[in-house]
C-alpha positions, 0 to 999 in steps of 0.5 A: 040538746042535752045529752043522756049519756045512753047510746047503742048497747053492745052485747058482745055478739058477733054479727054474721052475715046471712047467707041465702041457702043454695040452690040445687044448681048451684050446689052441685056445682061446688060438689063438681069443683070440689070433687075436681080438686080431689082429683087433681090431688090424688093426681099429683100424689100418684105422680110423686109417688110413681117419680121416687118408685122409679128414683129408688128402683132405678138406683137399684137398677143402676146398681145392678146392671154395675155389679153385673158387668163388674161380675163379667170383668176378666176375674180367672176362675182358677188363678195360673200365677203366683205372689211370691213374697206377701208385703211386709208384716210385722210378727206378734203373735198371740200369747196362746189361750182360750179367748183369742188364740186357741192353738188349734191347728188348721186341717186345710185352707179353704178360703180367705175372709176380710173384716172390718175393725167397727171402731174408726180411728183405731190402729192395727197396733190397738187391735191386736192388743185388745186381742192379746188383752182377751185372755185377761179380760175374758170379754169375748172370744175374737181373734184374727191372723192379719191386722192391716193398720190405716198406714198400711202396715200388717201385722200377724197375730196368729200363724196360718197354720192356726185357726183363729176365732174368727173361723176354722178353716180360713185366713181371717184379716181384720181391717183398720178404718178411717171414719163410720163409713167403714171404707178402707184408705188407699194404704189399707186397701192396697196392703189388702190387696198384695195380702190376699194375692199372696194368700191366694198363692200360697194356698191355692185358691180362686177369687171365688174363696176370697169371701166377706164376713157377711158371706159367712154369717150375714153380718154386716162387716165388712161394712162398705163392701157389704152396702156397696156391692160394686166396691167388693167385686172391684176389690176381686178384680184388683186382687186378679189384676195383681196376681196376673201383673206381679205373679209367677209360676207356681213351682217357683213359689216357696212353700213357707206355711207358718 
């Protein structure tokens, strides 16, 4: 048979296949099924949701049950010892002016703030420096009295009789960090801790007059003790242990304030 070459002509069309509408019965079946899948959706959405509210409020919870029995451990309200002598601190004081050291005299001691340096990897040697280098480059106005480097080692730029910019009528300490979570190291800490006893004595004052800058003004420095609640009444009662093991009696203390 001779072939004419013409055969079924495609046109590109697609084909669907024909579907007979549903019934009623049957329609109302598929609106139940899918009406369930919702449900079972918004289930499942409601329990991940109620799993991280408790994940977030029990950490919350956990923290604060901490802090409590931190804030119940043996912390005397008055201090009955002394520190006799500070740890070993290396004298530089500021040259006096008006960016970093005022000169002006404190009428009365009433409390004891901790900072924070904010810029990790920096030594205590750098930071008063940059101090000292205020009353050139008249950038900003900053100071504090203690320095304490991340070897432990302290250094004094302005007397304790002076204020210092960071405020008017307290001991202000600038800590060194090792890295942006802005912890201090074991030989930061246990500097600050001796430093502060010390202070406590000779200015006769409470662990309740040992305050954080974020005390003071709601910032965020010292920023571990501030974000770790737990950390910072630790860091009182490490402060309270100390006096109470290496402390004596007031009357021997020596009445050096400079």
């Amino acid at each position: 048979m001779r072939q004419t070459g013409r055969g079924k002509r495609k046109t590109g069309r697609k084909k669907y296949a024909y579907e007979k509408p549903h019934t009623a019965a049957e329609y109302r079946r598929r609106r139940r099924q899918q009406q369930v899948r919702i449900q079972r959706m918004l289930l499942l959405l409601g329990i991940a949701l109620v799993v991280i509210f408790i994940f977030v409020l029990g950490g919350k919870l956990l923290r604060w049950i901490r802090g409590k029995h931190l804030a119940a451990a043996d912390v005397p309200a008055a201090i009955t010892k002394v520190v006799e002598n500070p740890p070993d601190y290396d004298v530089q004081l500021l040259t006096i002016n008006d960016y970093s050291r005022p000169g002006l005299a404190i009428d009365q001691v009433n409390g004891i703030v901790v900072h924070y340096t904010a810029n990790p990897g920096t030594t205590a040697q750098q930071n008063r420096d940059y101090f000292e280098g205020l009353k050139d480059s008249h950038e900003t106005h900053a100071s504090s009295h203690f320095v304490i480097g991340l070897d432990g080692e302290l250094i004094q730029c302005i007397p304790c009789k002076e204020i210092s910019y960071a405020s008017n009528d307290t001991i202000s300490i600038e800590c060194c960090i090792p890295d942006d979570t802005g912890r201090f190291n074991d030989a930061t800490y246990q500097t600050l801790v001796h430093l502060v006893a010390w202070l406590c004595g000779r200015y006769d004052l409470t662990m309740d007059d040992v305050i954080r800058h974020y005390d003071v003004t709601g910032k965020n420095c010292p920023k571990y003790y501030v974000e770790h609640e737990d950390a910072w009444k630790q860091f009182k009662v490490d402060v309270a242990d100390y006096i109470e093991k290496n402390g004596v009696a007031p009357e021997n203390l020596k009445n050096d304030k400079e």
